[in-house]
C-alpha positions as CSV (number, residue, x, y, z in Angstrom):
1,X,0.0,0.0,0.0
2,X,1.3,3.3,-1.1
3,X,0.4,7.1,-0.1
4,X,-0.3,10.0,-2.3
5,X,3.8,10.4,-2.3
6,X,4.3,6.8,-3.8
7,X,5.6,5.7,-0.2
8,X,5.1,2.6,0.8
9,X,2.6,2.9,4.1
10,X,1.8,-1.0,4.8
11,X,4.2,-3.6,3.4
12,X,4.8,-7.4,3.6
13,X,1.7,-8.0,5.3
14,X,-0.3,-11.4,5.0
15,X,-3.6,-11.8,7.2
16,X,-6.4,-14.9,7.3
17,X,-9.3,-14.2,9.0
18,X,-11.6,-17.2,9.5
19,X,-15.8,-16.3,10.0
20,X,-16.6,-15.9,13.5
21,X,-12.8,-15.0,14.4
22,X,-12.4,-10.9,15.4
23,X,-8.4,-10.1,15.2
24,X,-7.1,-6.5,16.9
25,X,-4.3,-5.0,15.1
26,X,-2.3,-2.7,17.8
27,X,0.4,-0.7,17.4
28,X,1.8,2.6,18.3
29,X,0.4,6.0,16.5
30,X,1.6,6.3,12.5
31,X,1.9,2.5,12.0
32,X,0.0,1.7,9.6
33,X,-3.7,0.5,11.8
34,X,-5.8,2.5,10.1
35,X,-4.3,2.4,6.5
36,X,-4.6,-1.1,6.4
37,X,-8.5,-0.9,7.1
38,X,-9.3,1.5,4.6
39,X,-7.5,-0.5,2.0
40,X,-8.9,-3.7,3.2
41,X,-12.4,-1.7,2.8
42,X,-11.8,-0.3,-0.6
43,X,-11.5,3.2,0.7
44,X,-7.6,3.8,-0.6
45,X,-5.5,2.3,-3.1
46,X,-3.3,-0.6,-2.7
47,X,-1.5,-3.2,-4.4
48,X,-1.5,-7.4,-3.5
49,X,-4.5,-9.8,-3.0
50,X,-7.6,-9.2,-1.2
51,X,-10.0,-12.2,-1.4
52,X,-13.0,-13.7,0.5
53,X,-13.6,-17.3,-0.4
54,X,-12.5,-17.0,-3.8
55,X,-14.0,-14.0,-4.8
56,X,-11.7,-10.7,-5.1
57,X,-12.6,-7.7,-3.5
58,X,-10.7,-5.3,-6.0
59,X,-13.0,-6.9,-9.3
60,X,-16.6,-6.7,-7.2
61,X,-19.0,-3.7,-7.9
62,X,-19.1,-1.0,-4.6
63,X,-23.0,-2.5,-3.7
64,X,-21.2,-5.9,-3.7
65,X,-17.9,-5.2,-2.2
66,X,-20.6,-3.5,0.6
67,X,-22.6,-7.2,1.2
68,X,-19.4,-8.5,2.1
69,X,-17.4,-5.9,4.0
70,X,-19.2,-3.2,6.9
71,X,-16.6,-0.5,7.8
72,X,-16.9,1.7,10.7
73,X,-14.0,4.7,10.9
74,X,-13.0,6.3,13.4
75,X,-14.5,9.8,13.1
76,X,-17.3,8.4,11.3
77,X,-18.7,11.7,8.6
78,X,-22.8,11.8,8.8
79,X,-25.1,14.0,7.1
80,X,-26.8,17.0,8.9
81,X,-30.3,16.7,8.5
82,X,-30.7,12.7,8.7
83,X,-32.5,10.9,11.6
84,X,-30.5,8.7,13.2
85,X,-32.7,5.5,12.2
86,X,-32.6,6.5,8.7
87,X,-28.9,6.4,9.0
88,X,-28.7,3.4,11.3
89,X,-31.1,1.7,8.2
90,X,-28.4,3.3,5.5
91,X,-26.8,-0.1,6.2
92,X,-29.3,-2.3,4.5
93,X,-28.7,-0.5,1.2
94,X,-26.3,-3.0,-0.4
95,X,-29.1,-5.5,0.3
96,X,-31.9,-3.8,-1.8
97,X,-32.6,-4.2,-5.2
98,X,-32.3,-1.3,-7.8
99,X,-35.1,1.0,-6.6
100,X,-36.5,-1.4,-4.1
101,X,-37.4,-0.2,-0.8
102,X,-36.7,-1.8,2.8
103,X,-38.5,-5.0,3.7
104,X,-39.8,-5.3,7.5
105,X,-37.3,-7.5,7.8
106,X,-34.9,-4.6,6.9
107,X,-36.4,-2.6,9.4
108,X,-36.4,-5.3,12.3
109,X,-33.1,-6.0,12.1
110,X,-32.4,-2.2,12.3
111,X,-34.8,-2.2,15.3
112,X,-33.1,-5.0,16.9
113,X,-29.5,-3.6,16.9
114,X,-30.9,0.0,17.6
115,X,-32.4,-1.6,21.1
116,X,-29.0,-3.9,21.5
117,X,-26.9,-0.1,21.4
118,X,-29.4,1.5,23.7
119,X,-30.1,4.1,20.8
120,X,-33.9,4.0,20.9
121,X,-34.6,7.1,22.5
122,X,-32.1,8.8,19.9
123,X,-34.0,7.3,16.6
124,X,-35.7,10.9,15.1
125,X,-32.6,12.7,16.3
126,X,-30.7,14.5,13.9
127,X,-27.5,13.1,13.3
128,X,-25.1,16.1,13.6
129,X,-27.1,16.9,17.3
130,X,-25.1,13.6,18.8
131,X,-21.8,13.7,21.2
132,X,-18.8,12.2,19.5
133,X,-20.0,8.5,21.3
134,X,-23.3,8.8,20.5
135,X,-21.9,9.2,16.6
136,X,-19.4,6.4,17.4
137,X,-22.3,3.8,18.2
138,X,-24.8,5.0,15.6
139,X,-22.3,4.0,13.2
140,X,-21.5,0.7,14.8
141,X,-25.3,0.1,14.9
142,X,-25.4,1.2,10.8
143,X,-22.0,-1.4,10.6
144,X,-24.0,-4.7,11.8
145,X,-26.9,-3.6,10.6
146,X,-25.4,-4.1,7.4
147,X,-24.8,-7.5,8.0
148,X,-22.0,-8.1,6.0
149,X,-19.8,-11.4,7.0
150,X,-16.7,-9.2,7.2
151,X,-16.8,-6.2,9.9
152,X,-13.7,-3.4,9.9
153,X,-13.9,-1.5,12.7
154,X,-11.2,1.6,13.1
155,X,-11.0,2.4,16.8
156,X,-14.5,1.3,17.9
157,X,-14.6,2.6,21.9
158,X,-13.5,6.4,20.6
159,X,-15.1,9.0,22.7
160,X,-17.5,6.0,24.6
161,X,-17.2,6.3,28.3
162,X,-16.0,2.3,30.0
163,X,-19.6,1.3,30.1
164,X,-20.5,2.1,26.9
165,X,-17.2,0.3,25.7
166,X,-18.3,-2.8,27.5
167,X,-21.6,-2.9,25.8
168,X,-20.6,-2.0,22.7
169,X,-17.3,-4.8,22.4
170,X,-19.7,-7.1,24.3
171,X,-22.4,-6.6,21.2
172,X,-20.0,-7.0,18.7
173,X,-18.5,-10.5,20.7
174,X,-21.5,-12.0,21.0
175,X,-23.2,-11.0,17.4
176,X,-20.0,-12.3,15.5
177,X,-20.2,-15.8,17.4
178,X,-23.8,-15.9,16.8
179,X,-23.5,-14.6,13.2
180,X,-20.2,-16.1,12.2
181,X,-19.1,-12.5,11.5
182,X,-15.0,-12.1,10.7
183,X,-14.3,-8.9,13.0
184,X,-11.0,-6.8,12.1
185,X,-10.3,-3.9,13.9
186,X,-7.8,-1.4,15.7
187,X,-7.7,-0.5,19.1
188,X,-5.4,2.2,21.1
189,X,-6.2,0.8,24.7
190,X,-4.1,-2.3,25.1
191,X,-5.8,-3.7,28.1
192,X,-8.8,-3.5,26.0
193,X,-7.7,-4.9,22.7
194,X,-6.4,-8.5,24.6
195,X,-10.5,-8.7,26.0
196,X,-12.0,-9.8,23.2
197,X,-10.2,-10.6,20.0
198,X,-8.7,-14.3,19.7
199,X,-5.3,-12.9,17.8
200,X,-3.5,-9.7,18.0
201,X,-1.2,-8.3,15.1
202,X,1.4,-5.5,16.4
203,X,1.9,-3.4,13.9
204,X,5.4,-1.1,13.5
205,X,6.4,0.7,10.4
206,X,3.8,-0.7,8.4
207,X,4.8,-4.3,9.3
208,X,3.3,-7.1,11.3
209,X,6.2,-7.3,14.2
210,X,4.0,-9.6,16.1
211,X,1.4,-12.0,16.3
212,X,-0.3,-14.4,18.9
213,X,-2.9,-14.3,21.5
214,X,-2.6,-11.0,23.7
215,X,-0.8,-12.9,26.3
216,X,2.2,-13.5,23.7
217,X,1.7,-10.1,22.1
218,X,0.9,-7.7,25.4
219,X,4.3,-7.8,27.0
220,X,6.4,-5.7,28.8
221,X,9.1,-6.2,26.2
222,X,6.8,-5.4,23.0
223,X,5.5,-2.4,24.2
224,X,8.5,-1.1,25.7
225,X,10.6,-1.9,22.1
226,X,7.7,-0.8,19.6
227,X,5.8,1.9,22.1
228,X,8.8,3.2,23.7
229,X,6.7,2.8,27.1
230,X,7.4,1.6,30.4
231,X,4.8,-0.7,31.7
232,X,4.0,-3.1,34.1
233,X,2.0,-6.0,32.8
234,X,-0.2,-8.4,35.5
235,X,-2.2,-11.4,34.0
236,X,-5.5,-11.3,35.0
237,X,-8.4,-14.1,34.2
238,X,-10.2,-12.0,32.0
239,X,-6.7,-11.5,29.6
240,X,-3.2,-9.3,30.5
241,X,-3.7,-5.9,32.2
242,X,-1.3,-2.8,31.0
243,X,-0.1,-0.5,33.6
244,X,1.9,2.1,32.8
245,X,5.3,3.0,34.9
246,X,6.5,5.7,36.4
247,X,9.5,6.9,35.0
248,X,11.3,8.0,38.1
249,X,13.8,10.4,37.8
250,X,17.4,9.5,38.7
């Protein structure tokens, strides 16, 4: 993957997601995190092979590229003047034929994950009136709504207070379980991203430096080599646990 300079941003990067599996790609700021989704979602240019099943991404139409993959970004862009379940129902599009309009079944599932963000009481609220985490789950909500096999999600707790973030990752746990979803996302919070996700990737320079379960990847060694941080890590039942040091003056 290249930027608008003709630098290489990502490089040497091979990923297999299976259905059902959610990976967190980690890694300090400028790495690469959220290049790779964009170009995994079709968003930016890139070079190299991008394929579901057999089918490749790069030769589908955008309606059909859209069926497959739901991206959420990180400062997700929404359109003054639209309702919020008219945008939360944006994400049945790519399921509707030319001119058709939405099903109930459209609409029900819309209802459901509307209920399952605790965003009912903002349904005929205008869009641009939210706080940045009421944007942040509205677009999660229009993400698996969507229903696409493949989710990308670009820093999915930003701007959510810790009990919205629990709600939201446990949503997105249980649904891709249920629904055999392939969840790919980046996460900042390092306790966080080893909660959840069955493999981490640690990204550095636009290269995959690591890759396990976030008890291999979460060390004290990795983050202090590719984060330049002093922590403290404790293993806890629930996953490793990132404290940051103190670095005491001599």
């Amino acid at each position: 993957m290249v930027d608008m300079d003709h630098k290489a941003i990502i490089k040497n990067v091979e990923l297999s997601v299976a259905l059902g599996e959610w990976v967190c790609i980690i890694g300090p700021n400028g790495a690469g995190k959220s290049s790779f989704l964009k170009a995994l979602a079709g968003i930016i240019e890139s070079t190299g092979d991008i394929f579901i099943d057999d089918a490749d991404l790069r030769h589908l139409s955008e309606r059909d590229r859209a069926c497959w993959v739901a991206y959420v970004a990180q400062e997700p862009i929404m359109p003054v003047g639209m309702k919020v379940f008219d945008y939360v129902l944006l994400g049945r599009t790519a399921h509707l034929k030319m001119l058709a309009t939405e099903s109930p079944k459209d609409l029900e599932i819309a209802h459901y994950v509307i209920n399952e963000l605790e965003l009912a009481e903002f349904t005929d609220r205008d869009v641009a009136t939210l706080s940045g985490g009421e944007r942040q789950r509205v677009a999660i909500a229009r993400a698996l709504t969507q229903a696409s096999p493949i989710v990308l999600l670009d820093e999915p707790t930003t701007a959510l207070d810790v009990g919205y973030q629990q709600e939201v990752l446990e949503l997105i746990d249980r649904l891709r379980m249920e629904k055999k979803i392939a969840v790919i996302s980046t996460m900042h919070d390092l306790t966080v991203s080893g909660l959840y996700p069955d493999r981490l990737l640690l990204l550095s320079h636009g290269e995959i430096v690591e890759s396990g379960t976030a008890q291999e990847v979460l060390t004290a060694e990795n983050i202090a080599k590719y984060y330049g941080a002093q922590v403290r890590v404790v293993m806890h039942e629930s996953g490793p646990v990132v404290i940051p040091d103190r670095k005491r003056k001599v």
